[in-house]
C-alpha positions as CSV (number, residue, x, y, z in Angstrom):
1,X,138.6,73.1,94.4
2,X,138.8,76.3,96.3
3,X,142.1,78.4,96.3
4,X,143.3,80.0,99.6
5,X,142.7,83.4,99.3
6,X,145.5,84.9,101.5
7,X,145.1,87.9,102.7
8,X,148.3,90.5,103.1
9,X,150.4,90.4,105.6
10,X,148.4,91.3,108.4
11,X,149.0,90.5,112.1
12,X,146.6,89.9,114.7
13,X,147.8,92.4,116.6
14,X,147.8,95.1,113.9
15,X,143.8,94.7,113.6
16,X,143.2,94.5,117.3
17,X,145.3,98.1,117.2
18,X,143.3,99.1,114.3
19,X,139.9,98.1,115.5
20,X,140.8,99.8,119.0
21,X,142.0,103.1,117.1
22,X,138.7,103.4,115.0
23,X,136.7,102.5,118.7
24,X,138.5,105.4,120.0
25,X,137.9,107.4,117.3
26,X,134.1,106.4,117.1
27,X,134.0,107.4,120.7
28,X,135.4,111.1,120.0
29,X,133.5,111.5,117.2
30,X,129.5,110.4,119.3
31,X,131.3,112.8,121.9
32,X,132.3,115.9,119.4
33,X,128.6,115.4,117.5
34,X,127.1,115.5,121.1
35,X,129.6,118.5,121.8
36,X,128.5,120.0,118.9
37,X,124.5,119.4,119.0
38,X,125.5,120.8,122.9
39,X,127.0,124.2,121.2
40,X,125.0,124.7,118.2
41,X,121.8,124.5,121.3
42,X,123.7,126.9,123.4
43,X,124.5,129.1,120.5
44,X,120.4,129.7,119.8
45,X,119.5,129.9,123.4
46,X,122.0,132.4,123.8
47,X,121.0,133.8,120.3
48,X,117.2,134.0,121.5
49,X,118.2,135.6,124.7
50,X,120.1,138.0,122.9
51,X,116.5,138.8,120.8
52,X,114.5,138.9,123.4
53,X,116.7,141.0,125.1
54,X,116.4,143.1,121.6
55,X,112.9,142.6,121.6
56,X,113.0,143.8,125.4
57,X,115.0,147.0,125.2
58,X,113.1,147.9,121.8
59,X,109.6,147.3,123.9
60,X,110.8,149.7,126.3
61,X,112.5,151.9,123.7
62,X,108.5,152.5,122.0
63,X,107.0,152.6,125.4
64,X,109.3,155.6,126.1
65,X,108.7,157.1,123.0
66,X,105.1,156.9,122.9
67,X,105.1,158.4,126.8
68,X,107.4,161.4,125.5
69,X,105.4,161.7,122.3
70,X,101.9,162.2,124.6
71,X,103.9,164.4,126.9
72,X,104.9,166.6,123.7
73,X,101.2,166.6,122.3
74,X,99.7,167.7,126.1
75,X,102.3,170.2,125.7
76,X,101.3,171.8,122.3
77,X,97.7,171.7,123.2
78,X,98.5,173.4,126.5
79,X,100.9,176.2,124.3
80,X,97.5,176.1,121.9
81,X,95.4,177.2,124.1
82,X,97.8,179.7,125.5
83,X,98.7,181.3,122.2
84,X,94.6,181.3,121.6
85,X,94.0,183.4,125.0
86,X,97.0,186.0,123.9
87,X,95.0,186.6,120.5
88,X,92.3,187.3,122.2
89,X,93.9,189.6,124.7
90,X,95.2,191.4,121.5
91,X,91.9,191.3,119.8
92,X,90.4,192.9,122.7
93,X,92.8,195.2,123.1
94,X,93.7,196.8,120.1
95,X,92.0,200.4,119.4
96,X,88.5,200.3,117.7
97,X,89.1,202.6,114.6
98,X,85.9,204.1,113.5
């Protein structure tokens, strides 16, 4: 009624190897997705470090900026007034013609 299916010639020992070669491999691969889900983490830790550190240094970069900038204004008001108190110095000391 039924035929015998036979299969190729495959030993019993063949598909033990083969099933322990593709455990093995199985095993490597769980370990090198792990390994790489470990690196690809470390890589955007490192890479949000690295911009915070960015964001950090450019923080500090305005802050200076902003310090020198108010030091430069204070100094052109102080220059202002000085240049305002030679005018009048000159104004007040130039001959009356009349």
């Amino acid at each position: 009624m039924f035929a015998r299916v036979t299969a190729p010639f495959v030993s019993t020992t063949s598909i033990i190897v083969v099933k322990s070669r593709l455990e093995i491999f199985w095993d490597w691969l769980t370990t090198f997705s792990w390994k790489m889900a470990i690196k690809q983490v470390i890589v955007v830790i490192t890479n949000e470090s690295v911009n915070l550190a960015q964001v950090m240094k450019l923080r500090q970069a305005k802050n200076e900026l902003e310090r020198k900038a108010q030091d430069q204004e204070e100094e052109l008001d102080e220059q202002a007034a000085t240049i305002q108190q030679l005018e009048q110095v000159t104004i007040c000391s130039l001959p009356v013609h009349g």
